[in-house]
SERO-4910 file (N, C-alpha, C, O; in steps of 0.05 Angstrom, whole numbers):
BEGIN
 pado doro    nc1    nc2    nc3   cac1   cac2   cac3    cc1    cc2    cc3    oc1    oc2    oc3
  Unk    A     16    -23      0      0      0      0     18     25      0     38     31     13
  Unk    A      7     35    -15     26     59    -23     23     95      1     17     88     24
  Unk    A     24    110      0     24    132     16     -7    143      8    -25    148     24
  Unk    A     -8    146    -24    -29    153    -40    -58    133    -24    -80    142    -16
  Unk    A    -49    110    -24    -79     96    -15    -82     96     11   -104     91     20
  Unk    A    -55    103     30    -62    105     53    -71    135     59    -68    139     83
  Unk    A    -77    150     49    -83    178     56   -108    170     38   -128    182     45
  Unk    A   -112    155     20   -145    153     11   -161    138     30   -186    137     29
  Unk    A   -148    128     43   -162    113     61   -166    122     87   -183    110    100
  Unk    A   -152    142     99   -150    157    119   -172    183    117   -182    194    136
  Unk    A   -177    189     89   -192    216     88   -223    200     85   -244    209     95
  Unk    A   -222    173     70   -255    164     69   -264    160    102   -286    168    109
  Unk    A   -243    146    122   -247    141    147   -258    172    153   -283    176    152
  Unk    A   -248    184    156   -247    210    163   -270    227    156   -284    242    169
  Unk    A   -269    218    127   -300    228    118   -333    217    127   -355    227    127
  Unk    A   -324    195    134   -351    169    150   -355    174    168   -378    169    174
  Unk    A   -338    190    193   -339    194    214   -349    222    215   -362    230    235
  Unk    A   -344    238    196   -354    267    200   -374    265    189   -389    284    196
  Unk    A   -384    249    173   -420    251    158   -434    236    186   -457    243    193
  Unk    A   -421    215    201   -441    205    216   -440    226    245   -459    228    261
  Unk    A   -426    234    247   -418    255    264   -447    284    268   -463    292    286
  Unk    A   -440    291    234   -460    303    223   -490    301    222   -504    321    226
  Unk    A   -497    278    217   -513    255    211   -527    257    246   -549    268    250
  Unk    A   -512    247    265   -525    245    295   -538    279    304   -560    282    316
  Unk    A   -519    302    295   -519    323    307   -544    336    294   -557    352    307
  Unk    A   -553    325    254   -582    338    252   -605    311    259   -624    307    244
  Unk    A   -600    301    273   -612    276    290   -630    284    310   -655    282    312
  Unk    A   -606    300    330   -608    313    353   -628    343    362   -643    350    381
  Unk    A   -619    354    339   -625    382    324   -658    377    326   -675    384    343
  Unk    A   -661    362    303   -696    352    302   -700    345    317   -719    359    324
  Unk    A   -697    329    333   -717    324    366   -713    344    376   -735    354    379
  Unk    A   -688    363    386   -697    393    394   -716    409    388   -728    424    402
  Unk    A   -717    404    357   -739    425    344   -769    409    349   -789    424    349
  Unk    A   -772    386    354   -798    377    354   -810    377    385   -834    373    390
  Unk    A   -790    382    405   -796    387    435   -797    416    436   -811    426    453
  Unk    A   -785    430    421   -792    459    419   -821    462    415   -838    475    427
  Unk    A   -820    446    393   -849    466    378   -871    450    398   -890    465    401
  Unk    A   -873    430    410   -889    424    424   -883    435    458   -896    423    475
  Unk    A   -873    447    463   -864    469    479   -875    493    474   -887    503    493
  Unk    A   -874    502    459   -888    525    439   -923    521    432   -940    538    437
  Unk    A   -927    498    421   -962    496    421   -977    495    449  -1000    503    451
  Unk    A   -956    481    476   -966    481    501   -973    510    514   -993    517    526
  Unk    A   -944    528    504   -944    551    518   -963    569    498   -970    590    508
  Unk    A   -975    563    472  -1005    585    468  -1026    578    472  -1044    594    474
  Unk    A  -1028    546    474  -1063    541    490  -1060    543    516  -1083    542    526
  Unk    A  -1035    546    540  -1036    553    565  -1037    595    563  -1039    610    582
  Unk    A  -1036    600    547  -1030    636    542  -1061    642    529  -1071    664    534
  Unk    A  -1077    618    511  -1100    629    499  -1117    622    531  -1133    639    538
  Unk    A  -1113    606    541  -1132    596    565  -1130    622    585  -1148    637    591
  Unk    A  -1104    621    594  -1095    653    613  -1115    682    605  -1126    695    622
  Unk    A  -1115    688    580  -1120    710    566  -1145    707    567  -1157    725    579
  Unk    A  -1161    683    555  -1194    681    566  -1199    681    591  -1222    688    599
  Unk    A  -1183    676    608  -1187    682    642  -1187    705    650  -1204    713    665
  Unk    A  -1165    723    639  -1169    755    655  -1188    758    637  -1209    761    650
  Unk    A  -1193    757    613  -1220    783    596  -1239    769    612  -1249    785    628
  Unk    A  -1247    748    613  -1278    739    643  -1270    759    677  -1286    768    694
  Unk    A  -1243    759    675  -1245    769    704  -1246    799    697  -1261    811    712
  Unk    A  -1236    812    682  -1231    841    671  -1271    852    673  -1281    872    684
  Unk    A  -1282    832    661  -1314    831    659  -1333    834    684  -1352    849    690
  Unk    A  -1319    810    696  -1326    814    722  -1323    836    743  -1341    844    757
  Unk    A  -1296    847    743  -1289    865    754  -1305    889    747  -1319    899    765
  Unk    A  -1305    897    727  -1330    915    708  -1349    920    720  -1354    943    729
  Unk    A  -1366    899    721  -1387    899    732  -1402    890    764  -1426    887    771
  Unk    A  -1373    888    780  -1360    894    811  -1362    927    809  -1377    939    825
  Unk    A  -1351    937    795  -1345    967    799  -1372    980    799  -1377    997    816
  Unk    A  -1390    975    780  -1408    981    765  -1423    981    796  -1425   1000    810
  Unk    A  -1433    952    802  -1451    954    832  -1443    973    850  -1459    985    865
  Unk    A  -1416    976    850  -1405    986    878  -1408   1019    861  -1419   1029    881
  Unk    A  -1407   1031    852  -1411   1053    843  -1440   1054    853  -1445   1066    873
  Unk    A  -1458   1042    839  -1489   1038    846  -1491   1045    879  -1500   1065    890
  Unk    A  -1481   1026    887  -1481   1027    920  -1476   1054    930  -1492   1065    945
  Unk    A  -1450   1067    918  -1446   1091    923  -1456   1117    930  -1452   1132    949
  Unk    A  -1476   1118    901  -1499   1140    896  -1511   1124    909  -1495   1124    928
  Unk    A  -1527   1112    915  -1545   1100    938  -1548   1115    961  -1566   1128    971
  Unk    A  -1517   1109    968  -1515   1111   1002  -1514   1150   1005  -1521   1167   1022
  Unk    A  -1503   1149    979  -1501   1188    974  -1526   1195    974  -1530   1216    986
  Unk    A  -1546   1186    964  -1574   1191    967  -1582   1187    990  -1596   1204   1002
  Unk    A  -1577   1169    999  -1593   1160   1034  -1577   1180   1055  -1585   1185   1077
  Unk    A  -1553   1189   1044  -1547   1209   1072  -1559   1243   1059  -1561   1264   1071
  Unk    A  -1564   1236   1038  -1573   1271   1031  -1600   1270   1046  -1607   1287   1062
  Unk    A  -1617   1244   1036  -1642   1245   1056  -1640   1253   1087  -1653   1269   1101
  Unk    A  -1619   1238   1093  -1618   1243   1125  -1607   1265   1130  -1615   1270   1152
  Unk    A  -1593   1284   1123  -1579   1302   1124  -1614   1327   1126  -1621   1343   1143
  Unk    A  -1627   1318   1096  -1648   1337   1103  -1669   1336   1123  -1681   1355   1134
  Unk    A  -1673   1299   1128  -1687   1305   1157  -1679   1313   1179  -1693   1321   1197
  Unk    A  -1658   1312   1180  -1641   1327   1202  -1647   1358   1204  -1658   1374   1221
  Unk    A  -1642   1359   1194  -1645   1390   1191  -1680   1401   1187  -1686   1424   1191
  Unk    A  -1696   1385   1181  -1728   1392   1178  -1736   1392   1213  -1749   1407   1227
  Unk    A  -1718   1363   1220  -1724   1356   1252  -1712   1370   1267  -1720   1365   1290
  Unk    A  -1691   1391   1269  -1690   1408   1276  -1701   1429   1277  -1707   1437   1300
  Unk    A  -1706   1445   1256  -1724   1462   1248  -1750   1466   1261  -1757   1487   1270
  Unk    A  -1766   1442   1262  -1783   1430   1269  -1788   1430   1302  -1810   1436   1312
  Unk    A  -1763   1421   1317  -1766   1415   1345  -1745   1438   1353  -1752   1445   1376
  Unk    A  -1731   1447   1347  -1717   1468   1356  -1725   1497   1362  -1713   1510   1379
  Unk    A  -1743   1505   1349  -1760   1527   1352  -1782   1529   1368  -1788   1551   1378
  Unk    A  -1800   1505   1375  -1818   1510   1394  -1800   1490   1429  -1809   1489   1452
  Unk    A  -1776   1479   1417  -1763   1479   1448  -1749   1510   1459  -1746   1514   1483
  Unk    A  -1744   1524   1443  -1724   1547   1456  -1749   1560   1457  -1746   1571   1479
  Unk    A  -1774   1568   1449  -1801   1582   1459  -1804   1571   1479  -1808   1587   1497
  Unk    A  -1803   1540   1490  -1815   1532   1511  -1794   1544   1538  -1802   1551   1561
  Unk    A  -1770   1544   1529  -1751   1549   1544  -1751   1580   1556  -1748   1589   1578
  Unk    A  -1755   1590   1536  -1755   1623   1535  -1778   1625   1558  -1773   1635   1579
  Unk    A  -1801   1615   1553  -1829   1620   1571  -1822   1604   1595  -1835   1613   1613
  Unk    A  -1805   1583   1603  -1802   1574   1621  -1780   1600   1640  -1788   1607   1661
  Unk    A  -1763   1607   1634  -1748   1627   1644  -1767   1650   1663  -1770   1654   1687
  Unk    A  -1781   1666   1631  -1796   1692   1637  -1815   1680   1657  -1823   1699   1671
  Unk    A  -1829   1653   1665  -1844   1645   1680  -1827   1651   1715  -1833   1662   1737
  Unk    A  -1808   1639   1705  -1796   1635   1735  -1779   1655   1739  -1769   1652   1761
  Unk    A  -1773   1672   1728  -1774   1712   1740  -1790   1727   1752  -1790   1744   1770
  Unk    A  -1809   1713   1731  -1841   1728   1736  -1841   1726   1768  -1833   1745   1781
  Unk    A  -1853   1696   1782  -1853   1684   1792  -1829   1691   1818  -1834   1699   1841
  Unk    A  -1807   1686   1805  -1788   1712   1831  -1787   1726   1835  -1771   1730   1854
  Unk    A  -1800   1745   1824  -1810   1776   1826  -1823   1778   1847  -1817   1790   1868
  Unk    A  -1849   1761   1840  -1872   1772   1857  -1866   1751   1886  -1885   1758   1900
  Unk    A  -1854   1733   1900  -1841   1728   1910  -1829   1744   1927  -1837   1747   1950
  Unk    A  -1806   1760   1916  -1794   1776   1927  -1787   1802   1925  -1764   1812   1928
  Unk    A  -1811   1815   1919  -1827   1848   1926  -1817   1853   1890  -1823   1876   1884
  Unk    A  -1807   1843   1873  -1808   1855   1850  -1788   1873   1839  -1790   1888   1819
  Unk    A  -1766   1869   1858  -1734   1894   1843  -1727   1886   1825  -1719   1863   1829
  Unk    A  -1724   1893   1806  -1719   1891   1775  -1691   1897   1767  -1681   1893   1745
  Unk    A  -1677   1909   1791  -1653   1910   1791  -1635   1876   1800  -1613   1870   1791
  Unk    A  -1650   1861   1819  -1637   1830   1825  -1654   1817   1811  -1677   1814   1820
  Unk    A  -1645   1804   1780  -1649   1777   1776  -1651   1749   1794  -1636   1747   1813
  Unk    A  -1668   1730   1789  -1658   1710   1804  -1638   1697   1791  -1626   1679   1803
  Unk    A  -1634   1702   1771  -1607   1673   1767  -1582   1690   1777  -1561   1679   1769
  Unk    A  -1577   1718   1795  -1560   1728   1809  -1564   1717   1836  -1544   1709   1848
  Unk    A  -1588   1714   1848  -1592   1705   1870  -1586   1682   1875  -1585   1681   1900
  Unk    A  -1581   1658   1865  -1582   1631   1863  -1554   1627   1857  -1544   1605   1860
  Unk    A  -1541   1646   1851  -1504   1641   1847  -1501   1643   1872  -1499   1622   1885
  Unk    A  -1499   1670   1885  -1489   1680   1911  -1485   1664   1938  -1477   1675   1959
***
């Protein structure tokens, strides 16, 4: 065997080993790519499922806000009512108590006057400190 056939025979070795070399590595490649893409179809029907979940909760929330707004003006309404009966029931009882009060006073002046000869110069609510 000459130099010639041993370097032909060294480069076919050589070449068998790098095609199968080759050969394993787009082997490898494709099952990468086929766990990818099924990696990839998992992660958009888990992303289409996610995305139909918030727009239902986004919906819900919506119409959470919506009641509770409702509620809002409600309760804003129910204290404007009370706010005006308040103030009618004051109106109402506050005016004939400070009359009652007022006449209860001028009663019991009156009343200490004639009691006690009528000087107009001693109040009784001076007398009643002292």
């Amino acid at each position: 065997m000459s130099a010639t056939d041993l370097a032909a025979v060294v480069v076919v070795i050589v070449a068998t080993v790098a095609c199968t070399a080759l050969f394993g590595a787009a082997w490898s490649l494709r099952r990468a790519a086929r766990r990818l893409q099924a990696g990839a179809d998992l992660l958009d029907e888990t992303a289409a499922a996610l995305r139909d979940e918030l727009t239902r909760l986004g919906s819900d929330a919506r119409r959470s806000l919506e009641r509770a707004e409702d509620q809002l003006d409600r309760a804003g309404h129910v204290v404007g009512a009370l706010e005006q009966a308040s103030r009618a029931t004051y109106r109402t009882v506050a005016s004939p108590v400070i009359k009652a009060a007022a006449v209860a006073t001028g009663v019991r002046r009156g009343a200490g006057r004639l009691r006690h000869g009528g000087d107009p110069e001693d109040p009784i609510e001076d007398r009643g400190r002292r």
